[in-house]
N, C-alpha and C positions, 0 to 999 in steps of 0.2 A: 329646813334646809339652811344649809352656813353657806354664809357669801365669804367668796375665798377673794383676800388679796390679790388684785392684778398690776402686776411693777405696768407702768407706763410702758408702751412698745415704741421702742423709737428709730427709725431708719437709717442703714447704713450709712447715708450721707454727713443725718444729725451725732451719729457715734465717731466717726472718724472727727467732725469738728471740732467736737467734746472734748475727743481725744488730744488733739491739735494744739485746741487753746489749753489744755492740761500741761501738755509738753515745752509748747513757748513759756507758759508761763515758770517753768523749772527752770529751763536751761537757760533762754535768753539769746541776746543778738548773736553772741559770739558763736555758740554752738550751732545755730544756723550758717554759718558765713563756713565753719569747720566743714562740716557735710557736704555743704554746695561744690566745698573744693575737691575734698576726697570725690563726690562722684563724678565732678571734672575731668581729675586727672582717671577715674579708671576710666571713664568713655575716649581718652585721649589714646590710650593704651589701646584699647580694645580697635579705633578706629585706625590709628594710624595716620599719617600725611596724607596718601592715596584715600582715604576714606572722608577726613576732612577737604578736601579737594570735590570728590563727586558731592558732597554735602553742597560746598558752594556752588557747584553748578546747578544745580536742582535749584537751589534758593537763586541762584539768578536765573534761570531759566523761569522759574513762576512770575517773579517780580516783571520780567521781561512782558508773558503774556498779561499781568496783571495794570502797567504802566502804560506802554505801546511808544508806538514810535513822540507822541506829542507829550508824554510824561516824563521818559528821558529829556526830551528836551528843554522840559521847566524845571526839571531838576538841574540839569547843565545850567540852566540859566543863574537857580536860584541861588546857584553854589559860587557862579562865578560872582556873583554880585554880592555876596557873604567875604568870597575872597578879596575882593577891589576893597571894601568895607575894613578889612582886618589890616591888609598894608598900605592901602593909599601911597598918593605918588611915589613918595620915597621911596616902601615899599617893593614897588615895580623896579625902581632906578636899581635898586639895589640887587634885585632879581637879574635883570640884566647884565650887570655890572659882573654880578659873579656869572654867567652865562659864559659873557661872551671872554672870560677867562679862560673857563677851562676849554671854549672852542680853540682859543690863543696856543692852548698847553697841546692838544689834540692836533691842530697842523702845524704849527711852529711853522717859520720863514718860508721852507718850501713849500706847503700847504695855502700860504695868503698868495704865493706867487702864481701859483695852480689858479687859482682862482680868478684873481686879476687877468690873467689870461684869457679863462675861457667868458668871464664878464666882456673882455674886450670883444673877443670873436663873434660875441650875442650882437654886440653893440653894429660891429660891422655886419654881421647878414639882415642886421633890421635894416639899416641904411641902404642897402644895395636891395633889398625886397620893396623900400619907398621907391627906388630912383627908378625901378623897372616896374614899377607900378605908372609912374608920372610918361615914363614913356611909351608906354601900352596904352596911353591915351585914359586912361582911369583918372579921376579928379588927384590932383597934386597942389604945386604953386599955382595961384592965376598966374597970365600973361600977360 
């Protein structure tokens, strides 16, 4: 009896890697980064804005169930405290600064007047909500 040559049998997993590392080592970084894009831009096509959009709700809706209410919140934290870190005071002063510019740009004179206004009117129903407090016998001034 003749023993017949048997090629090695090897699994689709091991031939596709085979195949892989055969292909990287042809083409190189560039030709990968080429592909990635090409099938970038056709999933961009194919999805659309409207489809990119449900994409992101789905991916925030899991991350949602996956986080919970106390994971956002260390992430809030973690981010703010990343940000404090990146501009320190200055930073903030300068944040502000341009803030409270374009609030400046947004109500211009008549708009601060509007306000001083109704600042005042806040100021007098608190004073007259103390003084009818004091006189309704409620602690106030001592005597």
């Amino acid at each position: 009896m003749t023993e017949t040559k048997r090629s090695k049998e090897i699994t689709v997993r091991e031939a596709g890697q085979k195949g892989g590392v055969t292909t990287a080592g042809r083409h190189g970084h560039e030709f990968y980064e080429q592909i990635g894009k090409k099938g970038g831009e056709a999933r961009k096509e194919e999805l659309g804005p409207q489809g990119y959009s449900e994409l992101g709700k789905k991916g925030g809706e899991a991350r949602k169930q996956e986080l919970g209410r106390e994971g956002y919140s260390e992430l809030g934290r973690k981010g703010g405290e990343a940000r404090k870190e990146e501009l320190g005071t200055q930073g903030y002063s300068e944040l502000g600064r341009k803030g409270g510019e374009v609030r400046k740009q947004e109500l211009g004179h008549e708009g601060y007047q509007q306000l001083g206004h109704r600042g005042g009117q806040k100021v007098k129903e608190l004073i007259e909500k103390g003084q009818e407090a004091t006189v309704d016998g409620q602690p106030g001034e001592p005597s």
